[in-house]
Each structure stands twice: as structure tokens, then as C-alpha cells.
C-alpha positions as CSV (number, residue, x, y, z in Angstrom):
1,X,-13.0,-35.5,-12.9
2,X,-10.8,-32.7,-14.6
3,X,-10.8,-29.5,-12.5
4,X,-9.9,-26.1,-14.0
5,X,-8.3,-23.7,-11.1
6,X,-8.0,-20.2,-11.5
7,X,-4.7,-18.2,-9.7
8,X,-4.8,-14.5,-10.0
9,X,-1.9,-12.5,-10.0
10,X,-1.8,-12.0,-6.1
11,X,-2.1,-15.4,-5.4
12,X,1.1,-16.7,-5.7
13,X,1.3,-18.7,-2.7
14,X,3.5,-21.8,-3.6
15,X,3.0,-23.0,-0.5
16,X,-0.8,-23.1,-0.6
17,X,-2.1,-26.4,0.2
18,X,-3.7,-27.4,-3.6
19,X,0.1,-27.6,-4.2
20,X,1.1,-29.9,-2.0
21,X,0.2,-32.8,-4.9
22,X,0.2,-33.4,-8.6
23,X,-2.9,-34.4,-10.2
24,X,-2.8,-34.6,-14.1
25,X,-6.7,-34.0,-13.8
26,X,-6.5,-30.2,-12.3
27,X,-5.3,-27.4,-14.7
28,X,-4.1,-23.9,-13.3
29,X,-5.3,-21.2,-15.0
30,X,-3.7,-18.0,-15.2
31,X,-3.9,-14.9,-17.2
32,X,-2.3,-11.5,-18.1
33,X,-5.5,-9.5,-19.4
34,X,-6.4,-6.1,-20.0
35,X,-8.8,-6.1,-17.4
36,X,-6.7,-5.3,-15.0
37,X,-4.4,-3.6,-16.4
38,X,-7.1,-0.9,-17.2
39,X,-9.4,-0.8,-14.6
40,X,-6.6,2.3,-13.6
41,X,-3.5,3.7,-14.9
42,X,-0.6,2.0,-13.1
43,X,3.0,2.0,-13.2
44,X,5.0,0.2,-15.3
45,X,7.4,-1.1,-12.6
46,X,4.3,-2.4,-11.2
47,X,2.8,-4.1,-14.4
48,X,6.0,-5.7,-15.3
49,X,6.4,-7.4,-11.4
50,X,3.0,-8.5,-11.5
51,X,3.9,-9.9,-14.9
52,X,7.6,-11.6,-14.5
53,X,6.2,-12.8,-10.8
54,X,3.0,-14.1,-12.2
55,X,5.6,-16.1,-15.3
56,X,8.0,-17.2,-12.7
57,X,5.1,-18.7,-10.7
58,X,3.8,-20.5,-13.6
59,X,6.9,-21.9,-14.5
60,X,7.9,-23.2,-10.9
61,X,4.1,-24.8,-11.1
62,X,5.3,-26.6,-14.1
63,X,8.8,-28.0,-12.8
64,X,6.8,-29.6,-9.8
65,X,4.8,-31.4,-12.4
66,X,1.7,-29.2,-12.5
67,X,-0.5,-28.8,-15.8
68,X,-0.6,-25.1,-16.3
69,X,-2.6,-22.4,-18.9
70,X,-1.2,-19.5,-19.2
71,X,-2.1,-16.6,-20.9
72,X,0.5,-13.9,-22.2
73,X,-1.2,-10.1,-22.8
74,X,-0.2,-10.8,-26.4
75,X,-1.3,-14.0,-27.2
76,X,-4.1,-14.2,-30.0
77,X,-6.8,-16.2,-28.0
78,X,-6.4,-14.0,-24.9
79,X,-9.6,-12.5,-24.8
80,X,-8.4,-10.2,-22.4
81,X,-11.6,-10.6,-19.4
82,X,-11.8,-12.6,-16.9
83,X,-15.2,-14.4,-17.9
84,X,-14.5,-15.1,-21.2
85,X,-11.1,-16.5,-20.1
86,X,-12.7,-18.7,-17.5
87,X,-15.5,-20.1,-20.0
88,X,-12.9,-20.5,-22.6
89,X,-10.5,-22.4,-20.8
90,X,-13.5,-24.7,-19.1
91,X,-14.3,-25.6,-22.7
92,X,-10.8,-26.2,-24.1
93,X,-10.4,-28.9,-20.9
94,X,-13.8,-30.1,-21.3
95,X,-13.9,-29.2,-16.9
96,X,-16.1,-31.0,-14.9
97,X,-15.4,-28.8,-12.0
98,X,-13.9,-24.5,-11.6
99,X,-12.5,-23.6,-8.6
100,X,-10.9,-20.2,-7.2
101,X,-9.2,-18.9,-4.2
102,X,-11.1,-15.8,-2.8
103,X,-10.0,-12.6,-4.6
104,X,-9.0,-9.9,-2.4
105,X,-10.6,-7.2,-3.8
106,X,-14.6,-7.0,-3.7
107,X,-14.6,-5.8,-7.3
108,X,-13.0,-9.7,-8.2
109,X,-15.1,-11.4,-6.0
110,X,-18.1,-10.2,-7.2
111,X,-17.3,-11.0,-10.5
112,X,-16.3,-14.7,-9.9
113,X,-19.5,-15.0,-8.0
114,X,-21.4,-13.7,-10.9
115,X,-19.1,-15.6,-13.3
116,X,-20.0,-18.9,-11.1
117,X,-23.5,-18.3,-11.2
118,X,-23.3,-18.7,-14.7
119,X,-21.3,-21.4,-15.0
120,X,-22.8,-25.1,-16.1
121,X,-20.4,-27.0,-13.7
122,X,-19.7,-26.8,-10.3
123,X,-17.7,-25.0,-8.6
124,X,-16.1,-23.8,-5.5
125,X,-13.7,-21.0,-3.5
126,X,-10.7,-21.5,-1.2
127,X,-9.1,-19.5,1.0
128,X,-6.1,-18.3,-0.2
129,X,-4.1,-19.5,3.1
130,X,-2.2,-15.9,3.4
131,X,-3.1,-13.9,6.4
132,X,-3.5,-13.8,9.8
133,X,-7.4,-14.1,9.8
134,X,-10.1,-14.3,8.2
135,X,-12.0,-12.0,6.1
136,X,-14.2,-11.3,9.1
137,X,-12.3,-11.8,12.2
138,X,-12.1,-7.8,12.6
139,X,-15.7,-7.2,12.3
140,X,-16.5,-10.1,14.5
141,X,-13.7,-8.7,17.5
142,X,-15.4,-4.8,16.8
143,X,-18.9,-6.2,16.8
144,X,-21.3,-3.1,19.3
145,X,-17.9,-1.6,19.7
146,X,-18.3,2.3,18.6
147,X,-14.6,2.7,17.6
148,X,-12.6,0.0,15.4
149,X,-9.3,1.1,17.2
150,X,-6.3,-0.2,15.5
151,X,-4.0,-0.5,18.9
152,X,-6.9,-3.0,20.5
153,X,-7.3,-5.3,17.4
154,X,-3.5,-5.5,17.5
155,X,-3.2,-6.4,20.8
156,X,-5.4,-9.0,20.7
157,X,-3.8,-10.5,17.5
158,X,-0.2,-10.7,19.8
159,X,-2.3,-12.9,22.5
160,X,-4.0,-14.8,20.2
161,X,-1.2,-15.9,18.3
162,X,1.3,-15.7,20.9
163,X,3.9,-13.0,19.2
164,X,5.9,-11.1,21.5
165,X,4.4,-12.0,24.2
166,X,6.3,-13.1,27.8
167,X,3.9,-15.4,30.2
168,X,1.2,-13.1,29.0
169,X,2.6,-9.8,29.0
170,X,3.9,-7.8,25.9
171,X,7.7,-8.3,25.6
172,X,9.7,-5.6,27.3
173,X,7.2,-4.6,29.3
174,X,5.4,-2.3,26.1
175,X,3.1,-3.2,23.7
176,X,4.0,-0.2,21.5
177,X,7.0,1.7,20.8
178,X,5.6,3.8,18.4
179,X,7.6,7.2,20.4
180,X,11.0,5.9,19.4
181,X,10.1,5.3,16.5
182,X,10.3,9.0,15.5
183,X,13.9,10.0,14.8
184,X,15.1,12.2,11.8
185,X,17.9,10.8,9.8
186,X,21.0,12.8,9.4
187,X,23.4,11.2,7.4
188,X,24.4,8.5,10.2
189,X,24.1,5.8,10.8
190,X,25.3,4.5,7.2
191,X,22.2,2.8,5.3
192,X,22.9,-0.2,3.5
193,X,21.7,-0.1,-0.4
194,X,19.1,-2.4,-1.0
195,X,18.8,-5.5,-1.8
196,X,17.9,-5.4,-5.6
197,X,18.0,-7.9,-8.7
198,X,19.4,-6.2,-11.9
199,X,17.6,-8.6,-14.1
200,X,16.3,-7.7,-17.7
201,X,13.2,-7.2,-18.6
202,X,12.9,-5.3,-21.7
203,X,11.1,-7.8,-23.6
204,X,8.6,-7.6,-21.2
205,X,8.4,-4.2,-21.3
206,X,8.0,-4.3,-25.5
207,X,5.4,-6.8,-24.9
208,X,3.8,-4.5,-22.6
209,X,3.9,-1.4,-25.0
210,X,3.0,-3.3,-28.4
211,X,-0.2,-4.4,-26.3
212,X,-1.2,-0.9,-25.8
213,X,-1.3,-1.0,-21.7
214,X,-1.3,2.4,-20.8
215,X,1.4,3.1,-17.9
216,X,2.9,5.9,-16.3
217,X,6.2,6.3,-14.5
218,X,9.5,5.2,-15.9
219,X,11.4,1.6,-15.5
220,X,15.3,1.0,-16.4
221,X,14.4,-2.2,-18.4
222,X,17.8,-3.9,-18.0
223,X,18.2,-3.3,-14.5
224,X,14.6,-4.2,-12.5
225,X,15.4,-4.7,-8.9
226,X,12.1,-5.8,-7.3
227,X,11.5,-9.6,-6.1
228,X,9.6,-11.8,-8.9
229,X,9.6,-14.8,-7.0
230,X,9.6,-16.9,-3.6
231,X,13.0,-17.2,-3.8
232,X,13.8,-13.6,-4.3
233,X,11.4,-12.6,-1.7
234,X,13.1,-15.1,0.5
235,X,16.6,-13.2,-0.1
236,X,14.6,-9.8,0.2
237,X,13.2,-11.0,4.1
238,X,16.7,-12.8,5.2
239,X,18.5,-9.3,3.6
240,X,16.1,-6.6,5.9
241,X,17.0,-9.3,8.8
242,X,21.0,-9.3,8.5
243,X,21.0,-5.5,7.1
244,X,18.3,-3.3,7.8
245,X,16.4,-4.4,11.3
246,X,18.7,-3.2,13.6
247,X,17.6,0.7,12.8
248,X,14.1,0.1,11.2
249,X,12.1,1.5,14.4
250,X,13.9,4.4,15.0
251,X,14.4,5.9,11.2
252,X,10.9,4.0,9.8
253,X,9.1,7.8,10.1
254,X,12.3,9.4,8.5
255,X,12.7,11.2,5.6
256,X,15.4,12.3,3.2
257,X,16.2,13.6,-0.3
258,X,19.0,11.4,-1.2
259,X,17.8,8.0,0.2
260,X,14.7,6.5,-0.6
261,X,14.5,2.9,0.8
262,X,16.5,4.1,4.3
263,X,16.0,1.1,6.5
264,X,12.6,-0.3,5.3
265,X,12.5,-3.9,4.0
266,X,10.8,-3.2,0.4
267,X,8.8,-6.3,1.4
268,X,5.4,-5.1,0.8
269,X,5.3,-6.3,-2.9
270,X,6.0,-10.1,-2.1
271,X,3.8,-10.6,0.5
272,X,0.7,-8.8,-1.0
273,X,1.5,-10.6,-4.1
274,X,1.4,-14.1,-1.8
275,X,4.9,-15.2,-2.9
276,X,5.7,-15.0,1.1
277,X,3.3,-14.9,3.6
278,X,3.5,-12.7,6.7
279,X,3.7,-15.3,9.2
280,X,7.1,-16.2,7.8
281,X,8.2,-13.1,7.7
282,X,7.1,-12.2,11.3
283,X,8.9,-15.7,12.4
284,X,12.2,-14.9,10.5
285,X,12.5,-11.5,12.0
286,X,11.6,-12.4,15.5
287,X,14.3,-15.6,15.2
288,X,16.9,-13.0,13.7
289,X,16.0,-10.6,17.1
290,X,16.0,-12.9,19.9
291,X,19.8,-14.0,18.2
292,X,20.9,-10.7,18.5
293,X,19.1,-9.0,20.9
294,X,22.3,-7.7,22.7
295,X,22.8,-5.9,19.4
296,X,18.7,-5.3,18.0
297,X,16.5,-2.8,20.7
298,X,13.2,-4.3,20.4
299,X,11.8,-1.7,19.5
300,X,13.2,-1.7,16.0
301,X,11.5,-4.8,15.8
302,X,7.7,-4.3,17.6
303,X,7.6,-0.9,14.6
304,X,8.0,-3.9,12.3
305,X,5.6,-6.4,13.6
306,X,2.6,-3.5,14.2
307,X,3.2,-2.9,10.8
308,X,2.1,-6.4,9.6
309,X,0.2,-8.2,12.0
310,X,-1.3,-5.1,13.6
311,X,-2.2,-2.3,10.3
312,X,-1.5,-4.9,7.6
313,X,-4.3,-6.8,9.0
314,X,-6.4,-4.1,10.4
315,X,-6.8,-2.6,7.2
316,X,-8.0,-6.1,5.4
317,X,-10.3,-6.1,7.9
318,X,-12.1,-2.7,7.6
319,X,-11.8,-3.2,4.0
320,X,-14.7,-6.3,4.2
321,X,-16.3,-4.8,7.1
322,X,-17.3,-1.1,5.2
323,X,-17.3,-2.5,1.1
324,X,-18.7,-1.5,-1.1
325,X,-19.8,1.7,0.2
326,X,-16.8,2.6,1.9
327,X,-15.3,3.0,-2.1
328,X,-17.8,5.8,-2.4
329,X,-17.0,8.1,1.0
330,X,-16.2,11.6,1.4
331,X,-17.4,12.7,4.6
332,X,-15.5,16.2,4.0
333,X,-17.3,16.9,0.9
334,X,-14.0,17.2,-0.9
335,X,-14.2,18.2,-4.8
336,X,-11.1,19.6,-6.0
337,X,-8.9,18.1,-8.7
338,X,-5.5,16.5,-8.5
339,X,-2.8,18.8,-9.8
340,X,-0.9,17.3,-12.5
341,X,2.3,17.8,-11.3
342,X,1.5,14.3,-9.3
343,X,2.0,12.7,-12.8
344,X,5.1,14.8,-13.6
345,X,6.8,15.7,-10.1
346,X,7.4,19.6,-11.8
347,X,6.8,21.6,-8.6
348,X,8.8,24.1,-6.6
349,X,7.9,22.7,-3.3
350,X,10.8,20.4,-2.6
351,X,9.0,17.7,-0.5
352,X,6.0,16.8,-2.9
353,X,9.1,17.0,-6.2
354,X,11.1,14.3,-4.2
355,X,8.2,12.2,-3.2
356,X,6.8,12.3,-6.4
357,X,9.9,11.8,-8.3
358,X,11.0,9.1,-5.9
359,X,7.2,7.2,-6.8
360,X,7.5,7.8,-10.6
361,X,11.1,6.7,-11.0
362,X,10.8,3.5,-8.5
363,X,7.0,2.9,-7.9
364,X,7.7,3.0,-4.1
365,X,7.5,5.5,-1.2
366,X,7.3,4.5,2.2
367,X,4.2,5.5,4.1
368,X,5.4,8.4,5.8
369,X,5.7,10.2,2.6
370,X,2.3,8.8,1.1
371,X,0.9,10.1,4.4
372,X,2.3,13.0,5.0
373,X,3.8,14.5,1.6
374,X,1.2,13.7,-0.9
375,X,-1.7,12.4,1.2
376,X,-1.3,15.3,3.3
377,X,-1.1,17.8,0.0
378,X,-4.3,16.3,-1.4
379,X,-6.5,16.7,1.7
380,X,-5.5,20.2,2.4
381,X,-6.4,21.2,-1.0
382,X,-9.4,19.3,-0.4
383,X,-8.9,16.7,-3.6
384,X,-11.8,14.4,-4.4
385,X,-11.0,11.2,-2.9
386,X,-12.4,9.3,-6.0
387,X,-9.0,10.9,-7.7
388,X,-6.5,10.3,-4.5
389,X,-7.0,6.9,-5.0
390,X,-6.8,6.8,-8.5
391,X,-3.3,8.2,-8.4
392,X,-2.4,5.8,-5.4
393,X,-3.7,2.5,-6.7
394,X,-1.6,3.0,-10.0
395,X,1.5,4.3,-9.1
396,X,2.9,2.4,-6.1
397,X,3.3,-1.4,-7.1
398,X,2.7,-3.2,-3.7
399,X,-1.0,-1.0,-4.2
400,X,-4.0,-3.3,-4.3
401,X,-7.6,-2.1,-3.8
402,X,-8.0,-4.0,-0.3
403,X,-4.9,-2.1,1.7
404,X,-4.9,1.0,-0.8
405,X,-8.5,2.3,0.0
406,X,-8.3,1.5,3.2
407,X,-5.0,3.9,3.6
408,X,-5.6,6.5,1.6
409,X,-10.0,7.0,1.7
410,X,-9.4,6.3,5.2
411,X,-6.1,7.3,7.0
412,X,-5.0,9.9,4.9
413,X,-7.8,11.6,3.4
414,X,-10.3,11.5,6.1
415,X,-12.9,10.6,3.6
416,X,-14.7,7.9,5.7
417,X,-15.1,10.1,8.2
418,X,-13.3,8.7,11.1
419,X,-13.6,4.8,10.6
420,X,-9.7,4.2,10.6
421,X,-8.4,7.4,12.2
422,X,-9.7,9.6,14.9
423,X,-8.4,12.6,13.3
424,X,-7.2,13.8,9.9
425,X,-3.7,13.8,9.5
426,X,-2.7,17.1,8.4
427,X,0.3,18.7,9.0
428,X,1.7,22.3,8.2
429,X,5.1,22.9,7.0
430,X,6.5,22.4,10.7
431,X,6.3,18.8,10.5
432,X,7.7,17.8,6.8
433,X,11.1,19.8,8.3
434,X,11.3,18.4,11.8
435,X,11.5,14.5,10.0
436,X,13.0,15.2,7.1
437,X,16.3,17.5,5.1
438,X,13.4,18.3,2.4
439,X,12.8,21.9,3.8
440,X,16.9,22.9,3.4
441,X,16.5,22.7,-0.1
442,X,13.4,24.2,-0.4
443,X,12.9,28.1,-2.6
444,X,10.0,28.1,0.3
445,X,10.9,29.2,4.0
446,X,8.8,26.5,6.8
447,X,8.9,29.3,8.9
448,X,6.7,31.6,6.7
449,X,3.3,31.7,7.0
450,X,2.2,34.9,4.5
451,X,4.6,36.0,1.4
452,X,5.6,34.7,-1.9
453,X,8.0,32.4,-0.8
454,X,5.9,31.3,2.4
455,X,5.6,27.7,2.2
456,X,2.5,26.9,1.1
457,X,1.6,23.7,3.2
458,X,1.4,26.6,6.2
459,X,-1.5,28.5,4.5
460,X,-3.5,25.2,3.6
461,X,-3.1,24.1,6.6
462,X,-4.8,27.0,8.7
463,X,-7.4,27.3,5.3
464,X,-8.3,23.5,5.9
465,X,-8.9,24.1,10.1
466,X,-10.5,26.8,9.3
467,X,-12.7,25.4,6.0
468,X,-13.8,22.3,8.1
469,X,-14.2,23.8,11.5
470,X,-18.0,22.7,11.8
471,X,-17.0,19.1,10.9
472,X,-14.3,18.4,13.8
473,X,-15.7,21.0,16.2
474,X,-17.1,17.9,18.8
475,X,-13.4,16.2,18.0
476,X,-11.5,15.8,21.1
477,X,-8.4,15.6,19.5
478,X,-8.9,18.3,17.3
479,X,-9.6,20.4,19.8
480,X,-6.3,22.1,20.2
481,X,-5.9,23.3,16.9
482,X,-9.2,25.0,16.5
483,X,-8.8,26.7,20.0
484,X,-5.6,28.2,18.1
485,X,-7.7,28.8,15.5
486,X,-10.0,31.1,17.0
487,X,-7.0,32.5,18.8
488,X,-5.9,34.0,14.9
489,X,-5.7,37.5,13.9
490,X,-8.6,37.7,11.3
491,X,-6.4,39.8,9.0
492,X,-3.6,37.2,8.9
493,X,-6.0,34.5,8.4
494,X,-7.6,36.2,5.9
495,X,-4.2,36.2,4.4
496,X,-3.7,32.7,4.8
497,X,-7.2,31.8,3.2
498,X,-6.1,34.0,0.5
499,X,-3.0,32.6,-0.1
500,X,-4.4,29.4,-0.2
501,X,-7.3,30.1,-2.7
502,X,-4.5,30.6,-5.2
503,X,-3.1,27.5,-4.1
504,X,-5.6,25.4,-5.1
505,X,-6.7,27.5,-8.2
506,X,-3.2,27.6,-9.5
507,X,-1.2,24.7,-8.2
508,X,0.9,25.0,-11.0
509,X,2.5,28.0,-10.2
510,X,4.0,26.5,-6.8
């Protein structure tokens, strides 16, 4: 019986279990296609890794004795969409049989159900063998619960798979260190530069461009330092272990004009492309800790471990719990448009230029400044959330529908109303300089509330209280910050809601 078996560009999971033989009667199918390069303007750091990982993949398939199809955005009989690629290939085998690993986005596996339903032959879907659980796990463990909190689900994913845990009690007596986690980096201790790849890919690039992809951001061709396969994920994970760990936890909130990676692992691409899974890299960093635990505080290493098998998961989970409607949310009845400066970085405020610079030139920014730079820019100038997650989707390359929505509808712009966060995260001007240098260089004082060279996060942020009031008035932890609300002179916060109209009228001119 010949099988035809589709991998998608995040499924490259050499060590999924169809691998484990060769059978001359299966064909992989894989395919660069304009489908999804489309579907949203992305970077073209991030088009290129998906690209070179996805040829890489292929051709390891092919040294272990595999029969693989693959399909170059260039080639002639690339139709470019998924179901004509799919129906195409079946005939050119003459398949008895289709089979898929399930897609992590909704918009893919609906398709490949409706593809399937088509289909003349039979077929059937996989898990991809990735995470931690499965699709529904989090909606099963939240079942009559009224709040999906994050810090519950994760502590029940370190007793059920036994990670960090001491005869049945979190190691070192905490299940969260989250409040040393919280230290502003000043220049010491030295950070390490990261563990990059200088390989060439300019003729992927020229393919990319002579097939008409539209991208933004830039790329230096003949220097690309992300991970394109196992093995370079593998020397990414053992790299953060020997390097990087030992301050990850106290600096991971941290930001800083002149260094972009500071002690993060730049992992996220590899393991939401599959190309390492994060149970291995949960067991490598645990096995580097407990060898050096007289040198590693642990809790450089529980920040890192929440990270994945607390939020990582988490998020997969609410993503098939609330889809497809959670795509379509915006509980704060936000309208406004995106600036443009997002796609250019040409502002005078000094955070959002470096945090946008940083994305466009490297397609990364760690989460603090996607939460609380940008993310926290867009929702105090009340952005549509349709557009916020335009922006983030394309630009950062480890973005994929099922943890990008999930972060930014949910975490940072409040849009779903409280599903992921109890409260928005909003911040004025006060917290941007007390965790990062980005204020120093700034034309706009922090400490200005009112005057041209106030900074403006300081008037959006008392305009946005003060806009959305009636929403978070029954909000216990909001409850703070509208009692200083209503404490406000009405002639300064007239001022401030003034200041702020022009804001968002004008962004252009700030």
C-alpha cells in the first residue's frame, strides 16, 4: 500500500516515531507554498528559517533512506496551496492511503479536515509527539473552574511529570521564583554573545524575492545566525546550559539598549518548529543544574522551566479551548490603528525605537519587550487587536498562530477579556525605566506627566484607567489604580487626556 505523508513546516520532529523505519512505500510530502507565506506579512529572517530548516529536514529524511517530495517556492508545478498540492502529489504516487500530523493552528486543521473529506482514499492524523499534553489536557484540568489560572495548571504539570519535584514538594521549598526574577541589568555581569551560525543564505533569499513573497524586516544574507536544524538546535540548548543559565532568572525581565539576547536561550524557534522538543530541553537543563548547583541558584532555572512547561503549555491549551472565536475578541472595544512607525522603528520615544529596531533587524525580542514596550504601546492607544496580531505574527520568527494569539489577544492586549490574565498589563513610563537604560537616552523625561517632552506612555496610561474605568471597576486587582484615579486633579487629568488625544491622532509626531 503506498502512503503519501504530509510534514508541515513546524513539524520537524526527527525523532517522531513514523521515523523510526524506512518503508519505500510511504512518501513525505513537504512544501514551500505561498499559502503561508501570505496569509500575513512576515519577516524575512523568519521565512528564510522556516525555509533552510524545512530543506535541511528533507534532506536528513533522505540520508536515513526516506522517499521524500519536496516542493521549492519556485518550482514550476508548485501550485502554491495546500489542497492542490496534496491531490497532486496523491496522483503522481498513485496513494492508496494520506496521512498528516495534527497542525497546530485551527486555520490548518480545518483545512486538512476539509481537504480529507474530499479525498477518495483514506486517510488518517497523528499526533505530532511534541508537547507535554494533549490538545485538551488544559480544558479537561479547568473543566467548572471559573478562572484558567496559569500558576495551578503549572503546578500540576510538575507533579504529574515529576519535574522539580522533592518527595512531593517543589524543589527548594518554592514552586515560583518569579520575585527574583526581576533585576535590572547594568552592565555586569558580562553577557556572553550568542550562540549564532554565520551561514549563507543569499540564494535563498533571491529565491524568496524572485517569487514575489512579500516580507518586511531586514536579514544579513551571508551571515544568518538562527538554528536550521536538530543539530544546531542541539548546540543552541547545550550553549544556554554551559553559558547563559546561570543568570537567566534574575536578568530574564531585563532590558537594555545595547544587548538584545542578554541571557535568554533564543530557543523558541527550534522547539516551536519541532526540531527539539521541550522535554529535552527541560531534561538537559535540569541535568546541567543539579551538576552545578553549588554554582546555578535554582531559581535561574524554575524562570526557565515555568516558561516552557508552565506558559508554553498553558497557552496551547487555551488556544484549543477558546478557537475559533477567541481569534475574533475585543472585550475593550479597541478600534484604533497601528502607527506605522511599528514597520519602520522612526519614533522619538527611545524604548518603542529600540524594541522595534531590535525586531526588524533580528526578528526577535524577548517577551518583556513584546509585553511591555509594544504590547503595552498598542493597548494604551487602544489598537484593534485584529492589527496587534497582525504585526506580531509576522515579524517575530518563533510567532505561530497557536502561542502568538494567545500572548498577544490575550496577555497583552486584554482583548479576551480576562481568559489569560486577571488584569491588563499596562504600565506608565515608571516601569520601562525601573527594568531597563531605555529612559537615559530618551528626548522624553519618565518623570513628566504634562509638557512637550513629558513622556507620553504617562499620559496614555492615566487616559486608558480613565477610558476603561467602567470595564475594570468590579476588578480587584485594578482596584488600586482607579482609587488613584479618582484621587486626580480634574485639571491635570484633563491635561493628560488631552495630551493623549494627540497621541493617538498623531503618533507620528512622537
Amino acid at each position: 500500500m503506498k502512503i503519501l505523508r504530509l510534514i508541515l513546516g513546524d513539524q520537524l520532529n526527527l525523532k517522531h516515531s513514523w521515523f523510526n523505519d524506512v518503508d519505500p512505500n510511504v512518501t513525505y510530502l513537504m512544501a514551500e507554498m505561498r499559502q503561508e507565506t501570505d496569509y500575513v506579512t512576515h519577516h524575512i529572517q523568519k521565512v528564510v528559517a522556516f525555509f533552510q530548516s524545512m530543506r535541511e529536514f528533507s534532506e536528513d529524511l533522505k540520508e536515513k533512506g526516506h522517499q521524500v517530495s519536496y516542493l521549492n517556492i519556485n518550482d514550476s508545478d508548485n501550485p502554491q496551496a495546500l489542497d492542490k498540492i496534496i491531490q497532486h502529489q496523491i496522483e503522481l504516487i498513485n496513494a492508496d492511503k494520506f496521512e498528516y500530523q495534527w497542525p497546530d493552528e485551527y486555520r490548518l486543521d480545518q483545512q486538512l479536515i476539509a481537504i480529507c473529506e474530499e479525498l477518495s482514499i483514506n486517510t488518517e492524523a497523528y499526533d505530532s509527539e511534541h508537547f507535554y499534553t494533549t490538545r485538551y489536557e488544559l480544558k479537561d484540568f479547568f473543566e467548572g473552574k471559573k478562572q484558567l489560572i496559569m500558576e495551578s495548571f503549572y503546578r500540576m504539570m510538575r507533579k504529574k511529570h515529576d519535574i522539580m519535584m522533592v518527595n512531593g514538594q517543589p524543589d527548594g521549598g518554592k514552586w515560583n521564583f518569579d520575585q527574583s526574577n526581576r533585576k535590572k541589568w547594568k552592565g555586569d555581569p558580562e553577557i556572553p554573545h550568542e550562540r549564532g551560525f554565520r551561514k549563507n543564505v543569499s540564494a535563498l533569499v533571491d529565491e524568496i524575492n524572485a517569487s514575489g513573497v512579500k516580507t518586511i524586516g531586514t536579514i544579513t544574507a551571508d551571515n544568518f545566525s538562527w538554528p536550521t536544524s536538530r543539530a544546531d538546535s542541539l548546540s543552541v540548548l547545550n550553549y544556554f546550559c554551559k553559558n547563559l543559565l546561570i543568570h537567566f532568572g534574575d536578568y530574564q525581565d531585563a532590558l537594555h539598549t545595547d544587548e538584545y539576547y542578554l541571557f535568554h536561550s533564543r530557543l523558541s524557534f527550534a522547539m516551536n518548529s519541532k526540531m527539539i522538543s521541550p522535554k529535552e530541553v527541560i531534561e538537559k537543563v535540569l541535568e546541567h543544574y543539579y551538576d552545578h548547583s553549588d554554582q546555578i541558584h535554582i531559581s535561574q532555572v524554575e524562570g526557565f522551566v515555568r516558561q516552557i512547561l508552565g506558559w508554553r503549555e498553558y497557552m496551547r491549551g487555551i488556544y484549543w479551548k477558546e478557537m475559533p472565536d477567541y481569534k475574533k475578541k475585543n472585550e475593550l472595544g479597541n478600534y484604533n490603528n497601528l502607527p506605522d512607525f511599528f514597520w519602520t522603528g522612526k519614533t522619538k520615544m527611545n524604548c518603542l525605537h529600540h524594541a522595534i529596531k531590535q525586531s526588524l533587524e533580528t526578528s526577535y525580542a524577548h517577551h518583556i519587550q513584546r509585553l511591555m514596550i509594544t504590547g503595552n504601546y498598542a493597548l494604551l492607544t487602544q489598537t484593534h487587536p485584529d492589527e496587534v496580531d497582525a504585526w506580531y505574527l509576522g515579524i517575530y520568527i518563533d510567532a505561530i498562530e497557536w502561542v502568538e494569539i494567545t500572548n498577544t489577544r490575550g496577555m497583552s492586549q486584554f482583548a479576551d477579556g480576562g481568559i489569560v490574565a486577571t488584569k491588563p498589563y499596562v504600565s506608565s513610563a515608571n516601569y520601562i525605566n525601573k527594568m531597563s537604560n531605555y529612559c537615559s537616552g530618551c528626548q522624553y523625561s519618565h518623570t513628566k506627566k504634562i509638557g512637550e517632552d513629558a513622556c507620553p506612555f504617562n499620559a496614555l496610561y492615566w487616559n486608558f484607567l480613565d477610558e476603561k474605568k467602567e470595564h475594570f471597576k468590579n476588578n480587584q486587582r485594578m482596584g488600586m489604580m482607579l482609587n488613584l484615579l479618582g484621587k486626580k486633579d480634574k485639571k491635570e487629568l484633563e491635561q493628560l487626556k488631552e495630551r493623549s488625544r494627540k497621541i493617538i491622532e498623531h503618533p507620528e509626531e512622537f
